[in-house]
C-alpha positions as a Markdown table, in Angstrom:
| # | Residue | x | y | z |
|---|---|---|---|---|
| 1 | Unk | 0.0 | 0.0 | 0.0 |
| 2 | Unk | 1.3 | 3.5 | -0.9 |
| 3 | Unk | 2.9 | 5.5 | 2.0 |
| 4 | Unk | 0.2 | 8.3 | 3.4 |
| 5 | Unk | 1.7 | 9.1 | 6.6 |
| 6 | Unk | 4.6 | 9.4 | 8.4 |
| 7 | Unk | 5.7 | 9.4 | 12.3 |
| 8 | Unk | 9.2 | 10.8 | 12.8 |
| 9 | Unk | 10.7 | 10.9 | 16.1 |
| 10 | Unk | 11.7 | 13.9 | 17.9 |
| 11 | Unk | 15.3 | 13.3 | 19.5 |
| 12 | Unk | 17.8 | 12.3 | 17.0 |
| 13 | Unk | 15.7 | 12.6 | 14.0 |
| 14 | Unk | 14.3 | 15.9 | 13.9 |
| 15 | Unk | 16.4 | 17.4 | 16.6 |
| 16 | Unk | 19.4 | 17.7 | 18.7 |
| 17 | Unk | 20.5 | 18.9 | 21.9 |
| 18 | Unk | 22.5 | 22.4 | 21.9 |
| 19 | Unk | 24.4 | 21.2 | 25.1 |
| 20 | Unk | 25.6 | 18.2 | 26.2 |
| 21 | Unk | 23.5 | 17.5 | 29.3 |
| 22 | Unk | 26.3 | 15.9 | 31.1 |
| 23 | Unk | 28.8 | 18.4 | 30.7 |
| 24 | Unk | 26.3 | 21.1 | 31.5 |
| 25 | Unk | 25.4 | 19.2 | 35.1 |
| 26 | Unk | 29.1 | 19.1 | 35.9 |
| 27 | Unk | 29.6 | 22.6 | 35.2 |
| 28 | Unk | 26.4 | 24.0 | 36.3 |
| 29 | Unk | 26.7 | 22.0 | 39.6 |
| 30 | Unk | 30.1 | 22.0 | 40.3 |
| 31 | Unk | 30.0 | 18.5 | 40.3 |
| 32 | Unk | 33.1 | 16.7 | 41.5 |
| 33 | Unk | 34.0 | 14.4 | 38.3 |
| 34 | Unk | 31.9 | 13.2 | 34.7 |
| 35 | Unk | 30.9 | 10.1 | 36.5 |
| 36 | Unk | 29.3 | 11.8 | 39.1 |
| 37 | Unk | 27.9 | 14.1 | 36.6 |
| 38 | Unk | 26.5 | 11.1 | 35.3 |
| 39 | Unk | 24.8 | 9.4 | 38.0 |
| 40 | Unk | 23.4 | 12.8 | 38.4 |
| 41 | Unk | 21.4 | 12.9 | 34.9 |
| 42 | Unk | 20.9 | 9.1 | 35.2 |
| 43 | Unk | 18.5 | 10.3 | 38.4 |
| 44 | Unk | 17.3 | 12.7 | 36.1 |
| 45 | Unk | 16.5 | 10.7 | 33.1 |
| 46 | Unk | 14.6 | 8.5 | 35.5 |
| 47 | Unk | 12.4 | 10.9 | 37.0 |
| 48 | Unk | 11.6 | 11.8 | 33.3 |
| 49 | Unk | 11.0 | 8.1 | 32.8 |
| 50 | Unk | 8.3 | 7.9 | 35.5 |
| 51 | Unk | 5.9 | 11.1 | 34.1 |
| 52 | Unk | 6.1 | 10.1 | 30.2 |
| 53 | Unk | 2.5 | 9.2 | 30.1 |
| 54 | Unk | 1.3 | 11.3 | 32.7 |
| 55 | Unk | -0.3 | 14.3 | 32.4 |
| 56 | Unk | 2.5 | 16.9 | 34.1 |
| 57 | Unk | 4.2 | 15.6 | 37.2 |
| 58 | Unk | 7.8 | 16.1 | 35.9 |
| 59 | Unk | 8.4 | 19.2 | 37.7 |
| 60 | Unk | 7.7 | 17.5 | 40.8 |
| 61 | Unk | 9.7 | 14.5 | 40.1 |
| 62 | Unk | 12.5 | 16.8 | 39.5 |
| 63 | Unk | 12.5 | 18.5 | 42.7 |
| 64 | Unk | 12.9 | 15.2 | 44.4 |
| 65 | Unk | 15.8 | 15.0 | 42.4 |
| 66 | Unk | 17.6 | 17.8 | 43.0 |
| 67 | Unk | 16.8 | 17.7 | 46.9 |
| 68 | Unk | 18.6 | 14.3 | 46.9 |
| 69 | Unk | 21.4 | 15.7 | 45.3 |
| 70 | Unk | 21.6 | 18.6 | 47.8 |
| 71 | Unk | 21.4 | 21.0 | 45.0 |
| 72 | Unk | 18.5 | 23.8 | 46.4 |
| 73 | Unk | 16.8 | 25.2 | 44.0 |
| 74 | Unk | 18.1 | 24.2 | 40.9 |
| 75 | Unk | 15.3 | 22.7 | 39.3 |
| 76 | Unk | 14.6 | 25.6 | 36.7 |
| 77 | Unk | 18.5 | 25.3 | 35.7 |
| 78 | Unk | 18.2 | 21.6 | 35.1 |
| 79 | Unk | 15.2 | 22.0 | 33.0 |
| 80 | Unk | 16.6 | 25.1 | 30.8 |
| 81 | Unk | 19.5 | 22.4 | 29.9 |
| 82 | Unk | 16.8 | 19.6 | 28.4 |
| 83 | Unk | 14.8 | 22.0 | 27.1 |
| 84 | Unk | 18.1 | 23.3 | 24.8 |
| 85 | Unk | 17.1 | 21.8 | 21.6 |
| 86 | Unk | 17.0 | 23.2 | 18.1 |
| 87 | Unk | 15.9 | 21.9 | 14.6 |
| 88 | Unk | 17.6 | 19.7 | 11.8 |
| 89 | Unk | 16.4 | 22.4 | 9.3 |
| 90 | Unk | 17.4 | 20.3 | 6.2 |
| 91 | Unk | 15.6 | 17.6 | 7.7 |
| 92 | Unk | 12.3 | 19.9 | 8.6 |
| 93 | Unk | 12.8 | 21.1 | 4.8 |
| 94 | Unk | 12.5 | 17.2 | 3.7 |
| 95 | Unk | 9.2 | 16.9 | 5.8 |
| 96 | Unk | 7.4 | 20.5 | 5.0 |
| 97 | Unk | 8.2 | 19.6 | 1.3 |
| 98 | Unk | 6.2 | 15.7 | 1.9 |
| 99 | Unk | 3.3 | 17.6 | 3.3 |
| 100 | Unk | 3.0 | 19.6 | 0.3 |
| 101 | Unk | 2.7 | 16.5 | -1.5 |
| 102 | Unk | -0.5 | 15.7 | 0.7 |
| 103 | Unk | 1.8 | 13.3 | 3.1 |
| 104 | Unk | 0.7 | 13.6 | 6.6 |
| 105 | Unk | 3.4 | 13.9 | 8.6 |
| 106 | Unk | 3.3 | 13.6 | 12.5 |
| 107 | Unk | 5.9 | 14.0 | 15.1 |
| 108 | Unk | 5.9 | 11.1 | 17.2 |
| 109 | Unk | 8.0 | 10.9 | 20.8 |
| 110 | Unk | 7.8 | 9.8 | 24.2 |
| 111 | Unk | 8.2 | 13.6 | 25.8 |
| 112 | Unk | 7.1 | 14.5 | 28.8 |
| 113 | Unk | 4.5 | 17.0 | 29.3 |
| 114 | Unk | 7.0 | 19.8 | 30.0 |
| 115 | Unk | 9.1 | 19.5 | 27.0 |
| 116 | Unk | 6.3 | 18.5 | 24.6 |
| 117 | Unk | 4.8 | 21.8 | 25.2 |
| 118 | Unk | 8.0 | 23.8 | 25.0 |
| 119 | Unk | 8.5 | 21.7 | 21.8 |
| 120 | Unk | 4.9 | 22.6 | 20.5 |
| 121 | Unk | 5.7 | 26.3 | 21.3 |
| 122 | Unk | 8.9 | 27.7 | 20.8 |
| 123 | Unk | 10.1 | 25.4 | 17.8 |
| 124 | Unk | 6.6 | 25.4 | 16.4 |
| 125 | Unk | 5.6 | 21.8 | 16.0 |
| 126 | Unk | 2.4 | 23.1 | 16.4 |
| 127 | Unk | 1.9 | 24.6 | 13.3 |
| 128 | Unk | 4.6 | 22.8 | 11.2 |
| 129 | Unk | 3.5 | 19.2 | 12.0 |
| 130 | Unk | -0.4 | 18.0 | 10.8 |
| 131 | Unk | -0.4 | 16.1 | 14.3 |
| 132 | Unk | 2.1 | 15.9 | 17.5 |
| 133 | Unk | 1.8 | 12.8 | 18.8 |
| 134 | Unk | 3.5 | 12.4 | 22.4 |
| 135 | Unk | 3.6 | 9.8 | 24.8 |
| 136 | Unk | 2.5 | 11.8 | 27.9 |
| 137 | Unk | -0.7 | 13.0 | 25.5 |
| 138 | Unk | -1.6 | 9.3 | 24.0 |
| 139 | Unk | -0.8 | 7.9 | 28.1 |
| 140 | Unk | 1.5 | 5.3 | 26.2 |
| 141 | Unk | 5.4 | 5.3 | 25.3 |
| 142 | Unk | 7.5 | 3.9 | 22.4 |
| 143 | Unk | 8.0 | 1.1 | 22.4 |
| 144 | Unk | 4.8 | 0.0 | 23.7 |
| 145 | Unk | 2.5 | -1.5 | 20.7 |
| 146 | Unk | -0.4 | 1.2 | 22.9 |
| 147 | Unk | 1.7 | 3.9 | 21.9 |
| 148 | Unk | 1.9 | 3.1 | 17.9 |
| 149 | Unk | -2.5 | 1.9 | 18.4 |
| 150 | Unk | -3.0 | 5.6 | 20.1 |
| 151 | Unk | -1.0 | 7.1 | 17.2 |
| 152 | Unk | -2.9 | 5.5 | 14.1 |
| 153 | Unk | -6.4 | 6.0 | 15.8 |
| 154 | Unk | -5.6 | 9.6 | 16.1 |
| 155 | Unk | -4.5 | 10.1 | 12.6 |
| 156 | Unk | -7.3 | 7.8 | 10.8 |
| 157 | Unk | -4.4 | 5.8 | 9.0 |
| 158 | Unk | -4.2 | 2.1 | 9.2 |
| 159 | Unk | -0.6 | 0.5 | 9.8 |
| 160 | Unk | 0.3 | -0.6 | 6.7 |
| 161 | Unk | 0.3 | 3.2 | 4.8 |
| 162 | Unk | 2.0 | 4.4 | 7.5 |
| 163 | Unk | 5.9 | 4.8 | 7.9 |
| 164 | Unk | 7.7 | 5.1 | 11.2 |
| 165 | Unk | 11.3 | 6.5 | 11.5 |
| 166 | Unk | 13.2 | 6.8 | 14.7 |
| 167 | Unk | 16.7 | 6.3 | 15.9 |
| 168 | Unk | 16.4 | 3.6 | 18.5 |
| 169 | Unk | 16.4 | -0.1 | 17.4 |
| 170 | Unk | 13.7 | -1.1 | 19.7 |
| 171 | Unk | 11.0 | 1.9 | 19.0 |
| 172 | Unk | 11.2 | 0.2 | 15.0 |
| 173 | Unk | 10.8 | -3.0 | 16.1 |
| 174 | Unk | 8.0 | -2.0 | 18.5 |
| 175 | Unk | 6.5 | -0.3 | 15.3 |
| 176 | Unk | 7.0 | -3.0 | 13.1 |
| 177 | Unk | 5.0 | -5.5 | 15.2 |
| 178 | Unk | 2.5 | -3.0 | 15.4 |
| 179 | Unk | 1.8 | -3.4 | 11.8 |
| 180 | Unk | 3.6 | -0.3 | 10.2 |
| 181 | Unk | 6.0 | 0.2 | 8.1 |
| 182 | Unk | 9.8 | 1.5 | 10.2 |
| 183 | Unk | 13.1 | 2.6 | 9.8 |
| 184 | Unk | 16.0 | 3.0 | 11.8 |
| 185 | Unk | 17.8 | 6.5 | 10.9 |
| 186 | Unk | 20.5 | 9.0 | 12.8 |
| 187 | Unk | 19.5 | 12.6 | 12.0 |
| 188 | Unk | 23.8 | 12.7 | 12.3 |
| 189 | Unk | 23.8 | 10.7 | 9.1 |
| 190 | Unk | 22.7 | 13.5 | 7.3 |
| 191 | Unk | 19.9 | 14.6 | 5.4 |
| 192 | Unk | 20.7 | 12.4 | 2.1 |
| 193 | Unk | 20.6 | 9.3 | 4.2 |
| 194 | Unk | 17.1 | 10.2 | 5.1 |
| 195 | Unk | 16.6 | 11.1 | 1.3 |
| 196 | Unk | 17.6 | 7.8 | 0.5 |
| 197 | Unk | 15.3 | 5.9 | 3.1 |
| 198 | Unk | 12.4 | 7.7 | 1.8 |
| 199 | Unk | 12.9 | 7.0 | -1.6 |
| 200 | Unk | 13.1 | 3.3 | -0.9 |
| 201 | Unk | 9.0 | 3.8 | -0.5 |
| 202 | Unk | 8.7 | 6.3 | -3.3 |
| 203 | Unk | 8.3 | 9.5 | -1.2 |
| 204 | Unk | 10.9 | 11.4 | -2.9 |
| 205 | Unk | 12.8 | 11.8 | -6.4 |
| 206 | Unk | 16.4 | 11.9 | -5.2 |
């Protein structure tokens, strides 16, 4: 069946980080050493974990965070370092020129509710994508098979004229035995690679 949609992950595929978050805990922090640093986000990146498909939450989650770390009131900080992203505009030129051919095309990422809205917002997903479709909105996360069921319901497309792209091995396969079609691609592979992989289902020219 011909290719009507699209879901393209957030994180690696149609953005990237403007600081490393480790390097900007150390410094920030005045963390002792990197793998300190590291256990540091590693608390972090599980608090985020826990409020994916929750409606807010983060923000509290957080705080417990930085009180175990002895940190004070250093949540804002830590949250003005994940919210430092910014657009792979060759990439967003790929996808605006698809929806001009009539493909719908849908971010799709497990986000907190935080971030999704600041990614909604300020880097205008909002009006650039014809749906956003995050985990903390559908109350499911990549890879769950819930997650990819949410997404297809909410954009009236069945599985099989739908193509998935994301950057992690087990959010394709999660797609793929969802029913839809999926790629693996690296936004740091560069725009051609993504060229490529989308004329492999007719989508584009060269």
């Amino acid at each position: 069946m011909q290719i009507k949609a699209l879901l393209i992950d957030a994180d690696g595929v149609i953005q990237k980080p403007t600081r490393d978050w480790t390097e900007a805990f150390e410094s920030l922090f005045a963390l002792s050493d990197r793998e300190t640093a590291t256990k540091f986000k590693a608390d972090v990146d599980a608090a985020e974990a826990l409020t994916l498909t929750t409606h807010g939450g983060f923000r509290e989650e957080l705080e417990k965070v930085v009180a175990k770390w002895r940190l004070g009131y250093k949540a804002d900080q830590v949250i003005e370092v994940m919210y430092s992203i910014v657009c792979h505009e060759e990439n967003m030129s790929v996808f605006r020129s698809l929806r001009r051919q009539g493909i719908v095309c849908c971010v799709a990422s497990n986000q907190q509710t935080g971030r999704a809205q600041h990614m909604s917002e300020n880097l205008g997903y909002r009006g650039f994508f014809d749906h956003e479709l995050y985990s903390c909105r559908l109350g499911a996360a990549k890879p769950d098979r819930k997650f990819f069921t949410a997404a297809l319901t909410t954009i009236g497309q069945p599985p099989s004229s739908t193509l998935f792209i994301d950057d992690r091995e087990e959010n394709v396969a999660g797609a793929r035995r969802a029913g839809l079609n999926a790629e693996l691609y690296d936004a740091a592979t560069g725009a051609d690679t993504l060229r490529a992989l989308l004329k492999g289902y007719g989508l584009v020219d060269s």
